[in-house]
C-alpha positions in Angstrom: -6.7 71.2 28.1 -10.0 70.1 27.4 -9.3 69.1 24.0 -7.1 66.6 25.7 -8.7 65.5 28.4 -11.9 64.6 25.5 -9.1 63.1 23.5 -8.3 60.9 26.7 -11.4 59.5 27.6 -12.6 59.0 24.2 -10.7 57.1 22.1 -10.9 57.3 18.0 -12.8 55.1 16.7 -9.7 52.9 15.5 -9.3 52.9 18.7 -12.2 51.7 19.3 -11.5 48.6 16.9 -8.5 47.7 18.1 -9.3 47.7 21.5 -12.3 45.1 20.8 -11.5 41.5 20.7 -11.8 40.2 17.5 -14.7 37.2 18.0 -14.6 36.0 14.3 -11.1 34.6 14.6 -11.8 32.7 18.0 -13.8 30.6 16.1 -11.1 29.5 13.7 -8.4 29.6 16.0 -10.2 26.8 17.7 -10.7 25.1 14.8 -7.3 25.2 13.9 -6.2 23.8 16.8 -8.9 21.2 17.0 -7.9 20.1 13.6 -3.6 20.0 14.5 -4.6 17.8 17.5 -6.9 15.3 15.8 -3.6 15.0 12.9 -1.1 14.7 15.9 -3.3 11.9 17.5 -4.0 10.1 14.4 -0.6 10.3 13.3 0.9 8.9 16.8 -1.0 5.8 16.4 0.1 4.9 12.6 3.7 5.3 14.6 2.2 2.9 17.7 1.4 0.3 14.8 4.5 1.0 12.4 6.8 0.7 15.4 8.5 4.2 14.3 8.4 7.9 15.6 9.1 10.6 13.0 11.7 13.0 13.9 9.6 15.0 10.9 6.0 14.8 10.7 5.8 15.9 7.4 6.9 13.0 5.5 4.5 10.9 7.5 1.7 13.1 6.4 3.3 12.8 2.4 3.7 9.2 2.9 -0.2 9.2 2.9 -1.1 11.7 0.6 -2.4 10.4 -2.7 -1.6 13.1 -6.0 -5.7 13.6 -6.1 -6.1 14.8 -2.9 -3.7 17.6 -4.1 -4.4 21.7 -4.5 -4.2 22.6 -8.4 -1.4 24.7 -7.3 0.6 21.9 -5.6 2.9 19.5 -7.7 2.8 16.1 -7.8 5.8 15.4 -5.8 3.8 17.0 -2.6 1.7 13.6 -3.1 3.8 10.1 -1.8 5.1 9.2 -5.3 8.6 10.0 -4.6 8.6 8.6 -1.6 6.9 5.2 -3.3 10.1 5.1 -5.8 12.1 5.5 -3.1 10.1 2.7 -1.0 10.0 0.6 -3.5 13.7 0.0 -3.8 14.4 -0.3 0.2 11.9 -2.8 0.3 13.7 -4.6 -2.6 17.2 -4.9 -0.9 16.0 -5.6 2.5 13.7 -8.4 1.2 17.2 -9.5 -0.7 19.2 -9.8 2.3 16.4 -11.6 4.2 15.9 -14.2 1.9 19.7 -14.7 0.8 20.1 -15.3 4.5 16.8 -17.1 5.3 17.9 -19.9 2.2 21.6 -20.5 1.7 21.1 -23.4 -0.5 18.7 -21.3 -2.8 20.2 -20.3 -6.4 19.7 -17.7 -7.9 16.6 -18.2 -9.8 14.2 -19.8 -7.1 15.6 -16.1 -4.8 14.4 -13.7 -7.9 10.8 -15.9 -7.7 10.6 -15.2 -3.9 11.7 -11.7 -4.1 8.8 -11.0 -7.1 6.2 -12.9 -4.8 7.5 -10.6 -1.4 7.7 -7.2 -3.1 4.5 -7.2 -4.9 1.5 -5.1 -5.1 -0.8 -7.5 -3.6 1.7 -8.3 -0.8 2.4 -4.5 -0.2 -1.1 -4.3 -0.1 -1.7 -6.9 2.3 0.9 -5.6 4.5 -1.0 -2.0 4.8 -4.0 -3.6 5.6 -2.8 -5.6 8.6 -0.9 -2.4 9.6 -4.6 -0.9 9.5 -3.2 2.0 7.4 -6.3 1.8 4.6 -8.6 4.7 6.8 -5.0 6.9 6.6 -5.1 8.0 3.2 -5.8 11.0 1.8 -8.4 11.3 -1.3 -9.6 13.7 -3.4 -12.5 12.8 -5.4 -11.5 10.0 -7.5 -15.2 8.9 -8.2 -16.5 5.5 -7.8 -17.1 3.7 -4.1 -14.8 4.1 -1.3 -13.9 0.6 -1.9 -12.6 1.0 -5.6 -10.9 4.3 -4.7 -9.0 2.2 -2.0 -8.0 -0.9 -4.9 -4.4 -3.0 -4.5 -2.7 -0.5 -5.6 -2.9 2.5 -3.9 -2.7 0.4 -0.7 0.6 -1.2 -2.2 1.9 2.2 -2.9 1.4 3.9 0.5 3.1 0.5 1.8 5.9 1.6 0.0 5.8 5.2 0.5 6.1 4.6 4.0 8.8 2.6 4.0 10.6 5.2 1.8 9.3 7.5 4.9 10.6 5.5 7.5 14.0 5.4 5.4 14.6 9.3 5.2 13.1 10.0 9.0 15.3 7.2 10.7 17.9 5.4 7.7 18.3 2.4 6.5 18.3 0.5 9.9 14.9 1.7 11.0 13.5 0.4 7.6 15.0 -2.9 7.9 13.2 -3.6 10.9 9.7 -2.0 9.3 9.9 -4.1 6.8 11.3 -7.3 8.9 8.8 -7.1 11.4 6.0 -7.2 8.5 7.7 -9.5 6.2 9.8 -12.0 8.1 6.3 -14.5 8.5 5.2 -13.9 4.9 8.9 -15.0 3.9 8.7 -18.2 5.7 4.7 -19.2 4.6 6.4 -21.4 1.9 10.1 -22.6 2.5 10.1 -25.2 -0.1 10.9 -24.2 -3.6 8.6 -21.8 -5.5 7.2 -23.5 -8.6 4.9 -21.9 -11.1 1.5 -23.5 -10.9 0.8 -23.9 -14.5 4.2 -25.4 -14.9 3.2 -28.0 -11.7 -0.4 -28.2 -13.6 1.2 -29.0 -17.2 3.7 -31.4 -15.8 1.4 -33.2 -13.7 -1.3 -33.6 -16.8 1.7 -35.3 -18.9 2.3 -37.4 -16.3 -1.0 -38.5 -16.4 -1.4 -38.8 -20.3 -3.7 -35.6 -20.5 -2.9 -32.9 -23.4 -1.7 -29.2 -22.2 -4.5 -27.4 -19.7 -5.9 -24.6 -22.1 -6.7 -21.7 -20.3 -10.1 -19.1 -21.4 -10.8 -15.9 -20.9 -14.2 -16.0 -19.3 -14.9 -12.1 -18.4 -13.2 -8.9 -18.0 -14.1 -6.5 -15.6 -13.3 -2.9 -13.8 -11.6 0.6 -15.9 -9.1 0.0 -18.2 -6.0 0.9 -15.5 -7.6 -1.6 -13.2 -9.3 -4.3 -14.6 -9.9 -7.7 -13.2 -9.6 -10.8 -15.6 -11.0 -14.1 -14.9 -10.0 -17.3 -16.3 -10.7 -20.9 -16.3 -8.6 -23.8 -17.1 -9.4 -26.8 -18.6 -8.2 -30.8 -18.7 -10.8 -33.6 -20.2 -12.2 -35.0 -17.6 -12.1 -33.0 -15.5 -14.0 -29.8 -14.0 -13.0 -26.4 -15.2 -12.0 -24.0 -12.5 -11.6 -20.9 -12.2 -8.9 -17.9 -11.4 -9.2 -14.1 -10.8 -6.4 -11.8 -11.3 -5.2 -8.4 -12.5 -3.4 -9.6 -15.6 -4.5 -12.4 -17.6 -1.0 -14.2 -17.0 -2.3 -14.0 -12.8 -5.6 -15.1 -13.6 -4.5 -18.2 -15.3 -1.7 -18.8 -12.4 -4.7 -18.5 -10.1 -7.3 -20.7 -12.0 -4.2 -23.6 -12.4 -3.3 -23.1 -8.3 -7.9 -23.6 -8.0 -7.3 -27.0 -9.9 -4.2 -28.0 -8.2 -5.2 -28.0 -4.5 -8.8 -29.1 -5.9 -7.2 -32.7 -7.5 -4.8 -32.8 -5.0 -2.1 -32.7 -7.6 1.4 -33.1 -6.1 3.5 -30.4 -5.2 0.3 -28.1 -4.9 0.8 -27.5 -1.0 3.9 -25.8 -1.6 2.9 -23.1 -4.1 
């Protein structure tokens, strides 16, 4: 009897331990739930601005996660480059429709030049920034400025992974209006026909007894995935000007649009 009445009112010392609260995993437990709250909150507003609530949080959450802010033991397709391929090509059809609709009289080659100018980069890129989405993304260390590691075209891409996003959470009809709501403006900006500007440029100089603009390579800058070109074009007579661009074909485009609106060449309102 007295064996178990000591055994009663004095526990083991396992006992002991498990009859303590545990105070190291308070701490975390709070931080856990700290952390889930300030991803819930931050992930309702991207849905206030995108004017769509995910039935599944996680592709939200992929839709913003670039491949270097991956584990070593996660795969690439945990980062939003899936969901980019797949973005990519909603984007393209709805911006089909839009502007097969918007211009009926349009053939087919001025609707491929206003698709190219809707769907790219620099456009997607544009897009995410007005939808305030740049502070979203998830880095790893990428090196560099926060400004490089946020260039063109990682913006562009988590445009279009979020589109893809939008697509799989909510179908086709839910993108549509995504990309409507942020495109429909950008689509009407220039309703007359699209014309290259070193075409307008080169036309304009024969009409005007000046030889072909030549265009020079004046400096290339930024890494050799990135780099940034500029370019200046030049007519006797007149002043150079100048274009920057990500290609030297955009550079020279841009430098030839510079000297367009500058001379007040015709035409150059519309481009």
């Amino acid at each position: 009897m007295n064996e178990e009445t000591i055994d009663t009112q004095n526990p083991s010392p396992a006992g002991e331990a498990s009859a303590q609260p545990d105070a190291t995993r308070a701490p975390v437990t709070k931080k856990k739930r700290a952390k889930a709250a300030a991803q819930a909150a931050a992930a309702a507003a991207i849905e206030a601005r995108i004017g769509h609530k995910f039935s599944d949080p996680e592709l939200l959450a992929t839709a913003f996660t670039h491949v270097s802010a991956l584990k070593p033991v996660r795969k690439r397709g945990d980062s939003y480059q899936r969901l980019e391929f797949l973005g990519d090509r909603v984007l393209g059809l709805v911006v089909a429709e839009m502007l097969y609709r918007a211009f009926p009289k349009a053939d087919e080659g001025e609707l491929s030049k206003r698709l190219a100018d809707l769907v790219r980069k620099e456009t997607c890129a544009d897009v995410a920034k007005s939808l305030g989405l740049a502070d979203d993304i998830k880095l790893g260390q990428m090196g560099g400025p926060a400004s490089a590691r946020l260039r063109i075209s990682v913006l562009g891409d988590i445009c279009e992974a979020l589109i893809g996003a939008v697509f799989l959470d909510g179908g086709f009809a839910a993108a549509a209006q995504l990309v409507e709501r942020n495109w429909v403006e950008r689509m009407r900006k220039h309703r007359r026909p699209l014309r290259d500007p070193k075409t307008v440029l080169q036309e304009w100089a024969q009409a005007n007894a000046l030889p072909t603009p030549v265009y020079r390579e004046i400096e290339r800058t930024g890494p050799h995935h990135d780099p940034q070109f500029r370019v200046a074009v030049e007519l006797p007579g007149l002043a150079p000007a100048e274009g920057l661009g990500g290609s030297k074909r955009a550079a020279e485009k841009s430098a030839a649009s510079v000297m367009i609106v500058r001379e007040g060449v015709p035409g150059g309102s519309s481009l």
